[in-house]
N, CA, C and O atoms as CSV, one atom per row, in Angstrom:
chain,resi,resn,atom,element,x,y,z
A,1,UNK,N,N,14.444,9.576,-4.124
A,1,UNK,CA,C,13.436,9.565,-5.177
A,1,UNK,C,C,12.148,8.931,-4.660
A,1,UNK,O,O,12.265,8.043,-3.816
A,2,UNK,N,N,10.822,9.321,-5.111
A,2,UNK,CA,C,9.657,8.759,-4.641
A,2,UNK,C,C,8.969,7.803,-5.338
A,2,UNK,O,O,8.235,7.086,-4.658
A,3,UNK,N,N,9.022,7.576,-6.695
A,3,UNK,CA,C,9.127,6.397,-7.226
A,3,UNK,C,C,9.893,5.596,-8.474
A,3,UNK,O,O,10.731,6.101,-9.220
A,4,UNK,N,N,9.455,4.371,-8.513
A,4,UNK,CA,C,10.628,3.879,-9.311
A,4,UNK,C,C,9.558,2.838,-10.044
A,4,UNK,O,O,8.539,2.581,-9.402
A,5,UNK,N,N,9.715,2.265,-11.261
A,5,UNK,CA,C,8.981,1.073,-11.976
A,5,UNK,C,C,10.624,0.132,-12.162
A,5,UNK,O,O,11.815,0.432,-12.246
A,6,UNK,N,N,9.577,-1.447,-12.154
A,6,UNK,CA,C,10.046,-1.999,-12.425
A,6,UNK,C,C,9.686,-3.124,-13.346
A,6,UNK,O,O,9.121,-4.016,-12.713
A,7,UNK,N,N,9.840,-3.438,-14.839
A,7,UNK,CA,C,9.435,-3.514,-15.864
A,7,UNK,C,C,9.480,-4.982,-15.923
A,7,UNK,O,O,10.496,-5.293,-16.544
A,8,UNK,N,N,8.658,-6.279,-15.452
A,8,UNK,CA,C,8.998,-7.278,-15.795
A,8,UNK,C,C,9.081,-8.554,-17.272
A,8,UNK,O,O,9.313,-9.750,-17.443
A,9,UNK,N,N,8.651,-7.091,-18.225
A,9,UNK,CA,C,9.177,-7.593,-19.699
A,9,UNK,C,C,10.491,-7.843,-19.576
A,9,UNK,O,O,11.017,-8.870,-20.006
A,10,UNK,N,N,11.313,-6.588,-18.769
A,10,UNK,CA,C,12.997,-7.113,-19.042
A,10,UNK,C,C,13.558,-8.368,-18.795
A,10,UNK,O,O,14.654,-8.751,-19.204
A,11,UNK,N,N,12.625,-9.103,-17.989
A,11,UNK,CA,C,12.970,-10.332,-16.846
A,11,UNK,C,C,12.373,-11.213,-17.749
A,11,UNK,O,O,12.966,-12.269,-17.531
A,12,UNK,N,N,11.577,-11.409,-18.607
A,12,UNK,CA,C,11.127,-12.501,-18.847
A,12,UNK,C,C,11.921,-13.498,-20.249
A,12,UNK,O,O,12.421,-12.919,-21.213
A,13,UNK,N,N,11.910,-14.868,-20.133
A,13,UNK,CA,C,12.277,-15.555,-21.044
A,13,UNK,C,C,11.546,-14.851,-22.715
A,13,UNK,O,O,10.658,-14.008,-22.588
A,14,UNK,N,N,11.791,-15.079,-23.531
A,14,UNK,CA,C,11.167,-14.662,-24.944
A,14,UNK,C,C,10.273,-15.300,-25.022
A,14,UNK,O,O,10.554,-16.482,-25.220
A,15,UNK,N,N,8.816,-14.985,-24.931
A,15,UNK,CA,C,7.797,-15.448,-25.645
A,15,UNK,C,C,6.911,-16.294,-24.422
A,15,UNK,O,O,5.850,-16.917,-24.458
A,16,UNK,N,N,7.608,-16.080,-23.648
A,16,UNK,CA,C,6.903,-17.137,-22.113
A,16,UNK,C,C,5.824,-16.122,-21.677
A,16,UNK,O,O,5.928,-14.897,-21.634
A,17,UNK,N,N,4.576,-17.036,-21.307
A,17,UNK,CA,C,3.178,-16.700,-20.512
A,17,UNK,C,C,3.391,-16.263,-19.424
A,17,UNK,O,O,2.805,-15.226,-19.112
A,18,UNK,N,N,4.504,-17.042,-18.255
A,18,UNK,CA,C,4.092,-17.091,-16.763
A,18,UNK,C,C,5.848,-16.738,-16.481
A,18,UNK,O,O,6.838,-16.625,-17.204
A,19,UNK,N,N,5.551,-16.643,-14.944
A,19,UNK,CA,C,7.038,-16.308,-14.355
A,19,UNK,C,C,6.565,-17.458,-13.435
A,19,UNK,O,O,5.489,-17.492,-12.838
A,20,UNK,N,N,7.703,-18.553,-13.414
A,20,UNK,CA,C,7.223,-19.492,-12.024
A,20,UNK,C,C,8.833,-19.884,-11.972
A,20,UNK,O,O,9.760,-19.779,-12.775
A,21,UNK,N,N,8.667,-20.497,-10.338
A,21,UNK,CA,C,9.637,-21.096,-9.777
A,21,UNK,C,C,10.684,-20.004,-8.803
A,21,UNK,O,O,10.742,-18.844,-9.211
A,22,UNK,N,N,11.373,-20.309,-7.729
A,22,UNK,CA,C,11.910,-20.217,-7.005
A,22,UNK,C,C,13.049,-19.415,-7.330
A,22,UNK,O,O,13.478,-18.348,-6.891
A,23,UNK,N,N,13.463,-20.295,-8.307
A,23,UNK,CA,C,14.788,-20.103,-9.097
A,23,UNK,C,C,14.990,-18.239,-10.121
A,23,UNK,O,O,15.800,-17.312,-10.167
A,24,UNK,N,N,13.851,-18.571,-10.660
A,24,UNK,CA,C,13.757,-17.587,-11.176
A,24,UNK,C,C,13.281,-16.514,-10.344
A,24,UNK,O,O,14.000,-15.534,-10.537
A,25,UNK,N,N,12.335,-16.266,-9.462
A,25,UNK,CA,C,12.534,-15.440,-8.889
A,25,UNK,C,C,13.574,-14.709,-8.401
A,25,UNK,O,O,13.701,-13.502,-8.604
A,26,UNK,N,N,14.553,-15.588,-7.573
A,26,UNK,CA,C,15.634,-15.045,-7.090
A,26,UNK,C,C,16.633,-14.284,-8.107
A,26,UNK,O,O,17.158,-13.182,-7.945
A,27,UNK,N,N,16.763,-15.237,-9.280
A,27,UNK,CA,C,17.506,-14.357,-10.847
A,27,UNK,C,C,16.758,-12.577,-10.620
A,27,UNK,O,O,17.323,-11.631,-10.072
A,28,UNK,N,N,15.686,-12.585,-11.099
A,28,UNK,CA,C,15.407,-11.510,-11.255
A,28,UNK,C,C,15.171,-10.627,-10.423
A,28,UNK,O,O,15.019,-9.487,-10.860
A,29,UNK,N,N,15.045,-10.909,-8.674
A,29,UNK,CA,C,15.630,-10.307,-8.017
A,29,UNK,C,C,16.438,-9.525,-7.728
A,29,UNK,O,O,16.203,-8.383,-7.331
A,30,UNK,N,N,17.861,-10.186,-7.934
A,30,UNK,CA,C,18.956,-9.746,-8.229
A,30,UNK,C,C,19.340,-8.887,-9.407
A,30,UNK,O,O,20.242,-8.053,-9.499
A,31,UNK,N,N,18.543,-9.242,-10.188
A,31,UNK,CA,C,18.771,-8.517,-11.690
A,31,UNK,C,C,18.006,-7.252,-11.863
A,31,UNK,O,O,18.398,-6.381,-12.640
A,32,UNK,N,N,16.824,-7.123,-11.089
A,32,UNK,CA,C,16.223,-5.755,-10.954
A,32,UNK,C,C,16.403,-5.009,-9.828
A,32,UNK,O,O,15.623,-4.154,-9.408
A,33,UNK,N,N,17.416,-5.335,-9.356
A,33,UNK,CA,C,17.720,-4.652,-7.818
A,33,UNK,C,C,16.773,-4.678,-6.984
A,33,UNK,O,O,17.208,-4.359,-5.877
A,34,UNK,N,N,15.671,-4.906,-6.967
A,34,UNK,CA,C,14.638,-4.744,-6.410
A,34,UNK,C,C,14.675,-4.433,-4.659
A,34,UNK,O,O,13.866,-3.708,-4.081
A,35,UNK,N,N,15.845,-5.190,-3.986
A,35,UNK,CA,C,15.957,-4.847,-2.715
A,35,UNK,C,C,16.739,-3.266,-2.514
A,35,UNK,O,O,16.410,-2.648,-1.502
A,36,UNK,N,N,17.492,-2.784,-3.209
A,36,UNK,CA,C,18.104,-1.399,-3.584
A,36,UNK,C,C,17.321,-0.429,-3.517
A,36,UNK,O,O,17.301,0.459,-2.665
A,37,UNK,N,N,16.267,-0.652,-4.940
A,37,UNK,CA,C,15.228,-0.011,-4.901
A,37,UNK,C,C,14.370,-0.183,-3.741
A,37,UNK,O,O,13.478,0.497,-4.247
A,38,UNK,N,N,13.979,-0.444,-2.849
A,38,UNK,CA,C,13.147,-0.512,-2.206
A,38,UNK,C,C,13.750,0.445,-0.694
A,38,UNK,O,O,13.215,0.736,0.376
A,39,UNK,N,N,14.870,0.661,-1.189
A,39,UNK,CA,C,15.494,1.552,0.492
A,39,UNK,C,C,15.608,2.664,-0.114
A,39,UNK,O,O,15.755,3.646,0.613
A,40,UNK,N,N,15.581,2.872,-1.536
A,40,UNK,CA,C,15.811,4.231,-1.918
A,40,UNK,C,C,14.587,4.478,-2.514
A,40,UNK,O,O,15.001,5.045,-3.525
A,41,UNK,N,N,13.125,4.466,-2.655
A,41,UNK,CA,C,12.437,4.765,-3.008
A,41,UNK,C,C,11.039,4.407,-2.471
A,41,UNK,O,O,10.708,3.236,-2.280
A,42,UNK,N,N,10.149,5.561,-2.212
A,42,UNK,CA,C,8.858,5.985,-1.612
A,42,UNK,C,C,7.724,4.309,-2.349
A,42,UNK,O,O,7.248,3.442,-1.616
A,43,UNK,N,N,7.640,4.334,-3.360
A,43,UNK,CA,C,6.633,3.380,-4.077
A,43,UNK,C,C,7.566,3.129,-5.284
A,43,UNK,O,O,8.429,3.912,-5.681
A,44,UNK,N,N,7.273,1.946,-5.797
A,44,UNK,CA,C,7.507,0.975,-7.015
A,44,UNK,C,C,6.717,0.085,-7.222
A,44,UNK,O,O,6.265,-0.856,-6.570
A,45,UNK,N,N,6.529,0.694,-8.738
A,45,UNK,CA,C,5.505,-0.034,-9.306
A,45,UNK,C,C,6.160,-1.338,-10.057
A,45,UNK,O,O,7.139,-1.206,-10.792
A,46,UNK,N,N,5.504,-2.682,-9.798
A,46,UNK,CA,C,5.966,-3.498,-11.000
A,46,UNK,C,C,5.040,-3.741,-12.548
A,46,UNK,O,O,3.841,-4.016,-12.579
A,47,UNK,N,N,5.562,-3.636,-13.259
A,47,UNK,CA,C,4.601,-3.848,-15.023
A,47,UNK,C,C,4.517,-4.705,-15.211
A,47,UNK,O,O,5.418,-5.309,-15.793
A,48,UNK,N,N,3.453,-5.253,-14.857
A,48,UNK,CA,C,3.295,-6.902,-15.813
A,48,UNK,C,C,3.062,-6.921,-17.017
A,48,UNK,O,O,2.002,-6.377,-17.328
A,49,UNK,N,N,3.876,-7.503,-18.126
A,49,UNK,CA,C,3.543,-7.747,-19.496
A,49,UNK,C,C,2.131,-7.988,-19.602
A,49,UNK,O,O,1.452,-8.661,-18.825
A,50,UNK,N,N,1.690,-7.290,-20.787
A,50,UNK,CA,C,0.194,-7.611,-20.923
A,50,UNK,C,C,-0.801,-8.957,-21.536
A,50,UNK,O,O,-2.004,-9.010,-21.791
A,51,UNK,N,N,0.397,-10.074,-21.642
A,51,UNK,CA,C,0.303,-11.134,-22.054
A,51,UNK,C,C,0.197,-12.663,-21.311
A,51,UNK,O,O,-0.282,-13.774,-21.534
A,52,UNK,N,N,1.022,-11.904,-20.218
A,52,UNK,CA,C,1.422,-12.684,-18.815
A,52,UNK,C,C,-0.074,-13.606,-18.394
A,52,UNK,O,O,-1.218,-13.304,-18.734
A,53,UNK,N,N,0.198,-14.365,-17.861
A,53,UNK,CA,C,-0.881,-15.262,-17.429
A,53,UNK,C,C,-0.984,-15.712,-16.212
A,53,UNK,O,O,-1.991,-16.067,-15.599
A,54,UNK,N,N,0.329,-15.672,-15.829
A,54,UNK,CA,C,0.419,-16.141,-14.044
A,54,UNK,C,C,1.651,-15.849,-13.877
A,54,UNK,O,O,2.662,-16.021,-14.559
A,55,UNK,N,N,1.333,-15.158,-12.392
A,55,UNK,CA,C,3.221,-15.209,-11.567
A,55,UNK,C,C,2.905,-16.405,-10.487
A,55,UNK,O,O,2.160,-16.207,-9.527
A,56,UNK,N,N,3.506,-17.588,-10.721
A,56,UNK,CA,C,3.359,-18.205,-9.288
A,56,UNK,C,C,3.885,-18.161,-8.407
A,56,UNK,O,O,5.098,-18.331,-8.535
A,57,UNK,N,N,3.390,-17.933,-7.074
A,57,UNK,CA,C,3.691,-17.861,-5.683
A,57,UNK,C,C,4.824,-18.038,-5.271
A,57,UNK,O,O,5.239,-17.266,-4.407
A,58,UNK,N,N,5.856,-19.333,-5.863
A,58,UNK,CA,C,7.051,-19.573,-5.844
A,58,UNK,C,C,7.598,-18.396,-6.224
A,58,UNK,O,O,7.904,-17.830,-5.175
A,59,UNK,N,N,7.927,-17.630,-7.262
A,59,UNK,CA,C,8.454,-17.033,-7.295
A,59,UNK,C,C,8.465,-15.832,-7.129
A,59,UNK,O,O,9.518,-15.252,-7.396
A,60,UNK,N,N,7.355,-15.073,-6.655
A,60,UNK,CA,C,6.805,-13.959,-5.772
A,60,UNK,C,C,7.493,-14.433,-4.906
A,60,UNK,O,O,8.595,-13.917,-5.090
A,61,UNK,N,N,7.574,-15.283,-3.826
A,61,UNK,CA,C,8.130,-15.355,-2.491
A,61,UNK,C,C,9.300,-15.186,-2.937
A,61,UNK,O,O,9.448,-13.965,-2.884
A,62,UNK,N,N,10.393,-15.712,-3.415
A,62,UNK,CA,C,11.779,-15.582,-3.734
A,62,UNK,C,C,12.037,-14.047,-4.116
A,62,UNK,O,O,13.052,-13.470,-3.725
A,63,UNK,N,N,10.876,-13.296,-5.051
A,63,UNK,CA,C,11.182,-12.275,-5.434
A,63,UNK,C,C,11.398,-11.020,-4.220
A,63,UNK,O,O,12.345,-10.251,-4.054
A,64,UNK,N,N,10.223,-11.158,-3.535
A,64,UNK,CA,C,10.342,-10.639,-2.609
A,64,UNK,C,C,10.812,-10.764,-1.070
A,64,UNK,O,O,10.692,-9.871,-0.231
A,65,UNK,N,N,11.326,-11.940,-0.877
A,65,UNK,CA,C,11.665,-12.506,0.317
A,65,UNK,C,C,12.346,-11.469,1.047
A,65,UNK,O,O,11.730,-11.167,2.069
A,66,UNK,N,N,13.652,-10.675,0.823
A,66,UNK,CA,C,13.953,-10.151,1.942
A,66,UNK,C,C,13.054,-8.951,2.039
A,66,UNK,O,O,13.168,-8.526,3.189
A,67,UNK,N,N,11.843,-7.888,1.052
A,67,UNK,CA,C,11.080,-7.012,1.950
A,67,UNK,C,C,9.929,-7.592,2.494
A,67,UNK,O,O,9.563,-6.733,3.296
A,68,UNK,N,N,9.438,-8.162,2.532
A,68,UNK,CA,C,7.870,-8.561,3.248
A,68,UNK,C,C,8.244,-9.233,4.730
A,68,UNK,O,O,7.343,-9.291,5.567
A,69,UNK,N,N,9.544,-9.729,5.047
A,69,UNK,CA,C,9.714,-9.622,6.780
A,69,UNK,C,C,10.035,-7.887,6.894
A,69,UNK,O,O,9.532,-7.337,7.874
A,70,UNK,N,N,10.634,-7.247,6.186
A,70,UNK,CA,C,11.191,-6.005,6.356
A,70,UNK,C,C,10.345,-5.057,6.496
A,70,UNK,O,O,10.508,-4.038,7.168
A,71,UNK,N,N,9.458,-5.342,5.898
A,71,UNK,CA,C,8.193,-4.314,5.437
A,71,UNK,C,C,6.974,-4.536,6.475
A,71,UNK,O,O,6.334,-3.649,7.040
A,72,UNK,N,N,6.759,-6.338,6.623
A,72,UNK,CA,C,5.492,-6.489,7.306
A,72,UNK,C,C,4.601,-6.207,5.930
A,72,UNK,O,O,4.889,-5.348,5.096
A,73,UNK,N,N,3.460,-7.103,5.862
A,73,UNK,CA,C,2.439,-7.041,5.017
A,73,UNK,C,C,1.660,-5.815,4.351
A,73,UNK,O,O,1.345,-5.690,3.168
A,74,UNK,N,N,1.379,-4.738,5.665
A,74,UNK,CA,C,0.550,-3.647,5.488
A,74,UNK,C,C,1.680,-2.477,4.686
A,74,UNK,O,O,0.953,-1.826,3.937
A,75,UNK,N,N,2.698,-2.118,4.589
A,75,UNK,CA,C,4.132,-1.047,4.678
A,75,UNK,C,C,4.055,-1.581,3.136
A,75,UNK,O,O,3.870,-0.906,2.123
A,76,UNK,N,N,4.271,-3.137,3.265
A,76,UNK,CA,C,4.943,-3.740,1.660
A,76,UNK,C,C,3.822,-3.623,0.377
A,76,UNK,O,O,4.169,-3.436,-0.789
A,77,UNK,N,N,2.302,-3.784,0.860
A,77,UNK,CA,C,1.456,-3.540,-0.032
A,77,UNK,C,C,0.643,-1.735,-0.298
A,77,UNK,O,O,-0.310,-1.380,-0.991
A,78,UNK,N,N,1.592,-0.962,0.634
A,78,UNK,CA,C,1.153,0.585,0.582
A,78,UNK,C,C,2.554,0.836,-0.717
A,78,UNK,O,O,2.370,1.185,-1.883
A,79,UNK,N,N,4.002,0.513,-0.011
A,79,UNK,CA,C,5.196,0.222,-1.082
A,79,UNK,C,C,4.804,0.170,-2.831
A,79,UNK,O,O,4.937,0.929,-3.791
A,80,UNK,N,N,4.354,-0.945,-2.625
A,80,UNK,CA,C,4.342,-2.071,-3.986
A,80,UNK,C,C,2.917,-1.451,-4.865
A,80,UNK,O,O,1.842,-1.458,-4.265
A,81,UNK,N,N,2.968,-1.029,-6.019
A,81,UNK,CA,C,1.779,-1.076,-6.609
A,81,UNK,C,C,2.279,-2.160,-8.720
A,81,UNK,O,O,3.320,-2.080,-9.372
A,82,UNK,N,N,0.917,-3.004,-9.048
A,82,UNK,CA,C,1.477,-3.893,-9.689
A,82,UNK,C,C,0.299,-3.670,-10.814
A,82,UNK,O,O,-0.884,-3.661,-10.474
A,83,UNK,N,N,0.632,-3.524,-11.921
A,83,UNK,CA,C,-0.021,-2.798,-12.882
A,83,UNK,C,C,0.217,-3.821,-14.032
A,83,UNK,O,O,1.397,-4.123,-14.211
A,84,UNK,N,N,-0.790,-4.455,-14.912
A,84,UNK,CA,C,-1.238,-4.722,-16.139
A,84,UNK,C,C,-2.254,-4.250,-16.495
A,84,UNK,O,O,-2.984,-3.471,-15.882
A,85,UNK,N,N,-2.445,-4.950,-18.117
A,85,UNK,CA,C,-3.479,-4.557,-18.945
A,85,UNK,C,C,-5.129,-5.184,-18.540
A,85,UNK,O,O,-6.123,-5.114,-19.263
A,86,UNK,N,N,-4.994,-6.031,-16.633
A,86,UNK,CA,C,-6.133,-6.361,-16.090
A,86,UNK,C,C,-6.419,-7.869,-16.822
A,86,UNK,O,O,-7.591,-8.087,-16.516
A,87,UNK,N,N,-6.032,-8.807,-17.483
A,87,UNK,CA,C,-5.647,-9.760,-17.899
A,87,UNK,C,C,-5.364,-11.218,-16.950
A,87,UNK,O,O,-5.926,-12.309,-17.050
A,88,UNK,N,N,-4.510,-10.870,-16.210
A,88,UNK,CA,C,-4.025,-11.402,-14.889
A,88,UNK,C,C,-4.252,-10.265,-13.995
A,88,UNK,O,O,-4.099,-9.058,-14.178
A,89,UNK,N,N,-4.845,-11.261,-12.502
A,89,UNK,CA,C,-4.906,-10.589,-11.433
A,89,UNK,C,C,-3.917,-11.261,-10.505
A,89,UNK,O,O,-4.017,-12.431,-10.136
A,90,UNK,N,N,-2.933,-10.406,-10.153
A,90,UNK,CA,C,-1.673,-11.063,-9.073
A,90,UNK,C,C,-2.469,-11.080,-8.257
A,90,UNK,O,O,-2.667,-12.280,-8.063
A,91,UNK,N,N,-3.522,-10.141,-7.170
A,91,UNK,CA,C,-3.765,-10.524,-5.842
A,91,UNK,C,C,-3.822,-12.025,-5.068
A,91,UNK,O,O,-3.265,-12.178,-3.981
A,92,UNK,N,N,-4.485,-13.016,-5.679
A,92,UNK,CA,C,-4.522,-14.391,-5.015
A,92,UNK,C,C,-3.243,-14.464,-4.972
A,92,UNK,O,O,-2.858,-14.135,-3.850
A,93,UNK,N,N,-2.240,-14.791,-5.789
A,93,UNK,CA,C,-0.763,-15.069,-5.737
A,93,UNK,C,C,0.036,-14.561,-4.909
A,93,UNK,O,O,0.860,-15.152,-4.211
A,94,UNK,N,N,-0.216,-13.302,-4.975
A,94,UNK,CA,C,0.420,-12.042,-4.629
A,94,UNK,C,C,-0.091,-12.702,-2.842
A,94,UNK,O,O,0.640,-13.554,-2.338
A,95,UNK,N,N,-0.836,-12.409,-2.377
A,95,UNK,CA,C,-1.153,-12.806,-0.918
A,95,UNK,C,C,-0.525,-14.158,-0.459
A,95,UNK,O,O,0.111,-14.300,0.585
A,96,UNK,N,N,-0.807,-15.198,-1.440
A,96,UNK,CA,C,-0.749,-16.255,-0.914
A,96,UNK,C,C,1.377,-16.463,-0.764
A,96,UNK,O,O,1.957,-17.371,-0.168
A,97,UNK,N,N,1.806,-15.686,-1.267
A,97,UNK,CA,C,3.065,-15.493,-1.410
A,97,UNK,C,C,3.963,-14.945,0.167
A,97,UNK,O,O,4.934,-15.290,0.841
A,98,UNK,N,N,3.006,-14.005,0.161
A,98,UNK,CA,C,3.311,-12.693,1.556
A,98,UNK,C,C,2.982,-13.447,2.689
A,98,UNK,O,O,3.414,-13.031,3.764
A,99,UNK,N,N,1.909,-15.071,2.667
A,99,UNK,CA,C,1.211,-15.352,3.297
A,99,UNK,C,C,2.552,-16.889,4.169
A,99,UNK,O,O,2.723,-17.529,5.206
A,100,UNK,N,N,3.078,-16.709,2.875
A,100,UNK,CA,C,4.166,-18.420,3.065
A,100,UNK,C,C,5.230,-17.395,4.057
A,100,UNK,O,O,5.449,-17.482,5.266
A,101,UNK,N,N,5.651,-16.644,3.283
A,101,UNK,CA,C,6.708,-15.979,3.782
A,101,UNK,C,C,6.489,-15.891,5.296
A,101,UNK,O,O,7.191,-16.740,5.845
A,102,UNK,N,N,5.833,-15.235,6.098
A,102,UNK,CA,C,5.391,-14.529,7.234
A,102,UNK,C,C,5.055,-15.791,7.926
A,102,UNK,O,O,5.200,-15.897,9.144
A,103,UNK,N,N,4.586,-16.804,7.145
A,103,UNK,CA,C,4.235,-18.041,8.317
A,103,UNK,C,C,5.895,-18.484,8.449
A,103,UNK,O,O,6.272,-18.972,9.514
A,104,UNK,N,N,6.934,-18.278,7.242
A,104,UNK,CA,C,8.127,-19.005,7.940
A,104,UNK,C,C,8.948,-18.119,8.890
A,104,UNK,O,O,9.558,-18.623,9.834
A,105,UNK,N,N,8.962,-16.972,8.674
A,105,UNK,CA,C,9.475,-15.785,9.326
A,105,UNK,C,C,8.623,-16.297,11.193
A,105,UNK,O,O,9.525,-16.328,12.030
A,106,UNK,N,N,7.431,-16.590,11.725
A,106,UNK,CA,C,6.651,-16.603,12.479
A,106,UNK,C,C,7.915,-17.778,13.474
A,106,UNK,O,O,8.421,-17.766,14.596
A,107,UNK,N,N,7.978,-18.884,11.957
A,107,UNK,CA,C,8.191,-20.594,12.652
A,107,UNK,C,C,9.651,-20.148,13.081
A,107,UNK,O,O,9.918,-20.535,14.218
A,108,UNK,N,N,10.558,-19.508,12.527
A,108,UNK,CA,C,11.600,-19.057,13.010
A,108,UNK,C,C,12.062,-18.502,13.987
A,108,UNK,O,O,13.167,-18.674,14.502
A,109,UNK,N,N,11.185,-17.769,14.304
A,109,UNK,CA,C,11.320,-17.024,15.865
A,109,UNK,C,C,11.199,-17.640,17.087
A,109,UNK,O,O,11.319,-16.985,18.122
């Protein structure tokens, strides 16, 4: 299949602004398959609730931790497209996320 959405209303607590922490990332990770999807499908989009206010970095990295060594930066942001009502802008987050990851992936080697 060539693409797939992935709806992060389903993921969120009731009535919560932001997605933060480590913890939660990894939950919803797991809970949206998201690494599954990503071997079986061309692009996936994620939906940000149109209410949302912040994803923090913490949990972008957790969310995505195993594709962005897999992907490499340039592959994972052609992949990934991330859609709200323009409200919140993931990019700062969104980078600074891809940005932790790849420096620990670097220190590891």
């Amino acid at each position: 299949m060539e693409h797939v959405i992935i709806d992060f209303e389903k993921y969120r607590t009731p009535g919560a602004k932001v997605f933060i922490g480590r913890d939660r990332g990894a939950t919803v990770r797991t809970e949206s398959k998201v690494d599954e999807l990503a071997s079986q499908h061309e692009r996936i989009t994620i939906r940000i609730p149109k209410d949302i206010r912040s994803i923090n970095p913490s949990f972008l990295e957790e969310f995505f931790y195993h594709l962005i060594p897999l992907l490499g930066k340039d592959k994972f942001l052609k992949k990934f497209n991330f859609i709200n009502a323009d409200r919140y802008k993931i990019e700062d987050d969104l980078n600074e996320a891809i940005d932790r990851i790849l420096r620990k992936e670097n220190a590891l080697a």
